[in-house]
C-alpha positions as CSV (number, residue, x, y, z in Angstrom):
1,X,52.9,-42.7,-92.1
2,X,51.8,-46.5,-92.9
3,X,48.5,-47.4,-92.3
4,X,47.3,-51.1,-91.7
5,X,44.1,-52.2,-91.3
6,X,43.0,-55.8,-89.3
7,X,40.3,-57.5,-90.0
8,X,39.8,-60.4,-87.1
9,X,37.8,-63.1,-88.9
10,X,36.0,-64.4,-85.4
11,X,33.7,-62.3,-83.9
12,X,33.7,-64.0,-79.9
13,X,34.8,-61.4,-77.7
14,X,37.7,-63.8,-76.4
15,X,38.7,-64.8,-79.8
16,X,42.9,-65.9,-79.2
17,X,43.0,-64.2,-82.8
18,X,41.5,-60.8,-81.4
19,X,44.4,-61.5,-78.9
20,X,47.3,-62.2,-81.3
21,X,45.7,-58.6,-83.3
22,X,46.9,-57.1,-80.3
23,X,49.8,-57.9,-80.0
24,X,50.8,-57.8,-83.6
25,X,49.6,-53.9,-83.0
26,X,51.9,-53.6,-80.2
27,X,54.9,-54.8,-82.6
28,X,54.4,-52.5,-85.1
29,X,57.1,-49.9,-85.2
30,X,57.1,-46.3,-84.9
31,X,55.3,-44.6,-88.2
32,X,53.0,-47.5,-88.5
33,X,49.1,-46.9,-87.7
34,X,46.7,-50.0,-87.2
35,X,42.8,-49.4,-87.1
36,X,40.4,-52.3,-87.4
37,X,38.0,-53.0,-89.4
38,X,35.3,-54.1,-88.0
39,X,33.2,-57.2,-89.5
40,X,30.2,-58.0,-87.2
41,X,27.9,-55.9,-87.7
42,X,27.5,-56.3,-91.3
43,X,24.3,-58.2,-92.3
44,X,24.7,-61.6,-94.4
45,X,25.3,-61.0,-98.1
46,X,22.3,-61.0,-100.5
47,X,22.2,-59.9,-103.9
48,X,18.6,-58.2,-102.6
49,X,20.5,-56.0,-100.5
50,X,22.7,-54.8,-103.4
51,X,19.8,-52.4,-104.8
52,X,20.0,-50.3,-102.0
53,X,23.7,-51.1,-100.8
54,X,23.9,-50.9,-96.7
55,X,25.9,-48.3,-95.9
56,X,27.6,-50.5,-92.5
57,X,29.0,-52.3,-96.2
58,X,29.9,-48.8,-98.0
59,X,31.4,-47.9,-94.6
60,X,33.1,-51.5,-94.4
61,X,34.6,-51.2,-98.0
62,X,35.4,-47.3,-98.0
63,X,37.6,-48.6,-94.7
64,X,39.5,-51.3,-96.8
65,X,40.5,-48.6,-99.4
66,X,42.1,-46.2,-96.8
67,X,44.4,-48.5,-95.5
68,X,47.9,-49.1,-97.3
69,X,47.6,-53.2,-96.4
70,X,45.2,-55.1,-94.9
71,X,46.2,-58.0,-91.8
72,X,43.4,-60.8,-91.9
73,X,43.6,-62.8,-88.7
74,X,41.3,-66.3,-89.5
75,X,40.9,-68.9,-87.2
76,X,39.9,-72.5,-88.8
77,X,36.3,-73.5,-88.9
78,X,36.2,-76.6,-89.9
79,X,39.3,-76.8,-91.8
80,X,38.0,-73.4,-93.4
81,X,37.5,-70.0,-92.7
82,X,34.2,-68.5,-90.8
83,X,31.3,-68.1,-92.3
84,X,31.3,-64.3,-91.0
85,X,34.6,-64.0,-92.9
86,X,34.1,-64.9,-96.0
87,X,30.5,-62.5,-95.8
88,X,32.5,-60.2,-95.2
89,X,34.6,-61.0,-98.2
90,X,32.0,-61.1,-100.3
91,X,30.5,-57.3,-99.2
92,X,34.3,-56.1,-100.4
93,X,33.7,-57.6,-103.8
94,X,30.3,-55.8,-104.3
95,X,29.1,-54.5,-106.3
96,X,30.6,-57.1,-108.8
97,X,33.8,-56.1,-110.2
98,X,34.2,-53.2,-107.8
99,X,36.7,-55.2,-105.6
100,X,37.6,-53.0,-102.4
101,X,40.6,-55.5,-101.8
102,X,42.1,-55.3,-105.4
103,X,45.5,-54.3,-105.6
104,X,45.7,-54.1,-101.7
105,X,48.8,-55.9,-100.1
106,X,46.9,-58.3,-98.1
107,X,48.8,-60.4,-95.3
108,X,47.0,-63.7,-93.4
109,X,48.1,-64.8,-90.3
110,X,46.1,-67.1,-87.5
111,X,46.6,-68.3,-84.4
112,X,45.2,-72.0,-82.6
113,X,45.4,-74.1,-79.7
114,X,46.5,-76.4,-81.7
115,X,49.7,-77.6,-83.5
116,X,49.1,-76.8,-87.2
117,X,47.2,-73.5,-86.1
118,X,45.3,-72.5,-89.2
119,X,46.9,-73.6,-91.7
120,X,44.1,-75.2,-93.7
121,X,41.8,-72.2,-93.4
122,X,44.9,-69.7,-94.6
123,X,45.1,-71.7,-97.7
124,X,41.3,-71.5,-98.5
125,X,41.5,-67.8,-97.5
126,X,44.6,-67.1,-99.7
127,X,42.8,-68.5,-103.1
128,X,39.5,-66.3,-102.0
129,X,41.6,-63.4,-101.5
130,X,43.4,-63.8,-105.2
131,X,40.0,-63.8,-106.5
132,X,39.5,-60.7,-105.5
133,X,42.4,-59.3,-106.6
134,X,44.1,-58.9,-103.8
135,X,47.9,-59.1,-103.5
136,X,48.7,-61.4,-100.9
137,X,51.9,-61.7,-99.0
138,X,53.0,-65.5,-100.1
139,X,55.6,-65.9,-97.3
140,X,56.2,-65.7,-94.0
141,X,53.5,-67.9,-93.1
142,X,52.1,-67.4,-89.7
143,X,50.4,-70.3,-87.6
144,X,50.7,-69.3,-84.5
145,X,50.3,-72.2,-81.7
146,X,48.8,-70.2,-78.8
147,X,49.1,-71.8,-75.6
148,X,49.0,-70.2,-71.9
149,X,50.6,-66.7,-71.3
150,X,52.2,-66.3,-74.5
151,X,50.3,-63.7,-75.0
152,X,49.6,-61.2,-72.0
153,X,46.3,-59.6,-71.2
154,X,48.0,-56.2,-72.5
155,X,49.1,-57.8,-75.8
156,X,52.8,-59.0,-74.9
157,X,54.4,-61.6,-76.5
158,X,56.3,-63.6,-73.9
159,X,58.1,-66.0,-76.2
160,X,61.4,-64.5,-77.6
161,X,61.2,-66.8,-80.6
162,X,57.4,-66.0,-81.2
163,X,58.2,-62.3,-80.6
164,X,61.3,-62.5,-82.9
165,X,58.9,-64.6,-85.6
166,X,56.3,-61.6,-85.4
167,X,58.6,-58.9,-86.0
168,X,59.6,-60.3,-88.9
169,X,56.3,-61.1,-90.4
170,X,55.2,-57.4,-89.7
171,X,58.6,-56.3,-91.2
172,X,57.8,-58.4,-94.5
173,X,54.4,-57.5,-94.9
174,X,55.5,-53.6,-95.0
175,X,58.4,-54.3,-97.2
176,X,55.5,-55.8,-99.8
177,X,53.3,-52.6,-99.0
178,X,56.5,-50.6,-99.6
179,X,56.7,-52.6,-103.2
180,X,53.5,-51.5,-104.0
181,X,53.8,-48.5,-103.1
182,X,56.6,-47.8,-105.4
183,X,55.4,-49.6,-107.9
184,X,52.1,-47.7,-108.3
185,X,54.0,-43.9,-107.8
């Protein structure tokens, strides 16, 4: 069995990415397990905290390492990613050099009101994420334009194009986990 793990990068209970997590959960196919990975709780990086390492961090980063690829869902903060985001980063990179996201197949994927969606803050995210090593899925790109009820309050997709679009991006993403997989048996 697969095993993604999500990482939302807002952490507002009505966050349209939180949304479009679920319903990227609900298109995964049979023998494909999502958890999240939880970001909120964890306190804002400080190399004072590194002595004595939080163990919501340990906890945080020992979750990224079970997990055969990691889904980061970002909405754009001014034309960048959250600030809770990129802490959250940071605690996967520490303690320096131990970098819980290297060699992980890492896709990034966002969703907006508006019409170029996230595209800025996915291209910010993408050069943080190959600082850390990860291995981040170059292509599909997803900005997803999220407008009224194409999403349903269970997680359905009620655009056939959109739906179509999202299958595909989940069905690339664990071809390039597959990859790795092989590549590192």
């Amino acid at each position: 069995m697969t095993k993604i793990g999500y990482i939302v990068g807002s952490i507002g209970s009505a966050s349209i990415n939180r949304t479009l997590a679920d319903a990227l959960v609900n298109l995964l196919p049979e023998g494909v397990e999502a958890v999240e990975i939880p970001i909120k709780q964890l306190p804002f990086f400080s190399t004072d905290l590194e002595a004595d390492f939080p163990q919501v961090a340990r906890d945080f980063k020992n979750q990224i390492e079970s997990v055969d690829g990691v889904i980061i869902l970002t909405p754009e903060y001014n034309r960048s990613i959250p600030g809770v985001l990129k802490n959250a980063i940071e605690w996967a990179s520490r303690p320096y050099g131990s970098f819980s996201f290297g060699g992980t197949p890492v896709a990034v994927i966002g969703a907006s009101p508006g019409g170029i969606a996230t595209a800025a803050a996915q291209q910010h995210l993408k050069a943080v994420l190959s600082h850390v090593n990860a291995i981040v899925m170059g292509q599909p790109e997803g900005f997803i334009q999220v407008t009224p009820g194409l999403i349903s309050d269970t997680g359905d997709v009620t655009n056939d194009d959109t739906k179509a679009f999202l299958e595909a991006y989940l069905g690339a993403f664990l071809g390039l986990i597959g990859r790795v997989q092989k590549a590192n048996a």
